[in-house]
N, C-alpha and C positions, 0 to 999 in steps of 0.2 A: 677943524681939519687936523690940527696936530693930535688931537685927544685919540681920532679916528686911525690916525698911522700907528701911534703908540700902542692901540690896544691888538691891532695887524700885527705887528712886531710881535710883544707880544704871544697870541695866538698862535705865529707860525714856529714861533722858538719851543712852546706847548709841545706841540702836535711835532716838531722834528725830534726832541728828547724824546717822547713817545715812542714814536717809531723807532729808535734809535736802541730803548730797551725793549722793543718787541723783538727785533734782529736779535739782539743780545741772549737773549731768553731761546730765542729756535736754536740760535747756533750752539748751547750751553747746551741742550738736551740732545741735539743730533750729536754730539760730540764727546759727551760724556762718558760712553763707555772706555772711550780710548783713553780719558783723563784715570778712571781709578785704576786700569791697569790688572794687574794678578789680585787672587783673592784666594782664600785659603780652601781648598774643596778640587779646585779647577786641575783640569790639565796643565802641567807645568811646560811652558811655549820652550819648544825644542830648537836648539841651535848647534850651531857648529865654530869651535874657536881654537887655535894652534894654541900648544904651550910650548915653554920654551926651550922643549929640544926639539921642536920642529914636529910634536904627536899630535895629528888630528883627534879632537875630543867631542862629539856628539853626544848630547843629553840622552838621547831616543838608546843610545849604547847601554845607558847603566839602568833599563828596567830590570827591576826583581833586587835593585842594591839601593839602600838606603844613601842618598846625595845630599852634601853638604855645601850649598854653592855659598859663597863669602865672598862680596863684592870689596871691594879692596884700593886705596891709593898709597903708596909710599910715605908721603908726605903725613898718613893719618895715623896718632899718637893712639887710639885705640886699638886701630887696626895692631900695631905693633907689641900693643900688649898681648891680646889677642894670639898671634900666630906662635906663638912657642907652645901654648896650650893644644890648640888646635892639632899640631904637630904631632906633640906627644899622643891624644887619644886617636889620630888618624892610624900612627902608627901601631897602636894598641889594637885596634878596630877594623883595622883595611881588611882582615883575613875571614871579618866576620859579616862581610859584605858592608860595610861603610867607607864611603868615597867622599872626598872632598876637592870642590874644584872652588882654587883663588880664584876670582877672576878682577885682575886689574881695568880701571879705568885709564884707557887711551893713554898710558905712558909709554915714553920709548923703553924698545927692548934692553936695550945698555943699562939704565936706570933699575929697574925692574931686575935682570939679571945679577946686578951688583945686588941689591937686595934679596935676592936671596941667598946669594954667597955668604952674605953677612952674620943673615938672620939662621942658615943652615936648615931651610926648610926641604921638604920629603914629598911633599905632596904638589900634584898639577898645577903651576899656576900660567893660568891664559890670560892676556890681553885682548879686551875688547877694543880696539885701535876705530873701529866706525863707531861706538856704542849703540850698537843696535842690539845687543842682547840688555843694557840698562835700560834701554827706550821699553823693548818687548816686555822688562820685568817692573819698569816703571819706578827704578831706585833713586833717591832722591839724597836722603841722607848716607853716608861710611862714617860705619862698616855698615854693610847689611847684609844680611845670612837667612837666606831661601832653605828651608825645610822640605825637602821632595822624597819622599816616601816608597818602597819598592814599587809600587804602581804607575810611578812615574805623577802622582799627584802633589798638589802643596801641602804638607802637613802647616807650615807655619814659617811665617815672615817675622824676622826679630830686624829691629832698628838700635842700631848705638853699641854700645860696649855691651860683652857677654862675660862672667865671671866663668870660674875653670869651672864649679862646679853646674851654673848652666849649660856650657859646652860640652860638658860630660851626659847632663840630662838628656839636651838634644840630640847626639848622637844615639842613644841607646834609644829613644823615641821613633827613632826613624831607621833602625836598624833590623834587618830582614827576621822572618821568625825560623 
């Protein structure tokens, strides 16, 4: 009798891991698209975010101009190498249809604002305070800097630190003809 319960045992532990990774498996495929997120080609998911003098900033606004979006936190020692460069070709470039929008994760404005006091930056930067445009663009790591092209498509998703002379590449990559 004990032989018989054990191999019950057993059996039903078999058959409930089983089932356990068939669930696993359906809900990984029905759910997957939402896991990878943006990919390079695609329509780039259009949102709306204040910056901070109070300027509504719509994605869907800057078709026909090469955009710069840079995901961004205060606290990130790239991110800060980063924005001086940025700066400088935004302000070199803005008149030739290249746009760049910071966009902060979820810091308070006070924070954010002394930062760019600091830093003397020129260029839009929005808070995403729900992060639903990181969710929409599926950012993981900072800095990361979305390439969106005058069509309003992804030219190219960069992760990590950009050197000035990539920053310079990129821009002129995505910059109107």
């Amino acid at each position: 009798m004990d032989k018989k319960r054990i191999r019950l045992f057993m059996r039903l532990t078999i058959l409930i891991i089983m089932c356990g990774a068939i669930v696993f498996t359906i809900y990984n495929s029905l759910t997957k698209e939402k896991r990878e997120g943006i990919q390079v080609g695609e329509n780039a998911p259009n949102f709306e975010l204040v910056d901070m003098n109070g300027k509504k900033h719509n994605l869907s606004e800057y078709k026909g101009q090469g955009v710069f979006l840079n995901f961004w936190g205060t606290w990130c020692k790239p991110c800060e190498r980063e924005f001086p460069i940025i700066d400088k070709y935004y302000q070199e470039y803005q008149d030739e249809g290249i746009q760049v929008l910071a966009i902060n994760i979820a810091e308070t404005d006070f924070t954010v604002n002394q930062y760019i006091e600091r830093k003397g930056l020129t260029f839009p930067v929005l808070i995403d305070n729900s992060k639903s445009v990181m969710n929409a663009y599926n950012i993981k790591p900072l800095p990361t800097t979305v390439l969106v092209n005058p069509e309003g498509k992804i030219e190219k998703i960069i992760t990590g630190e950009m050197s000035d002379q990539s920053i310079l590449n990129y821009m002129k990559q995505i910059m109107p003809e």
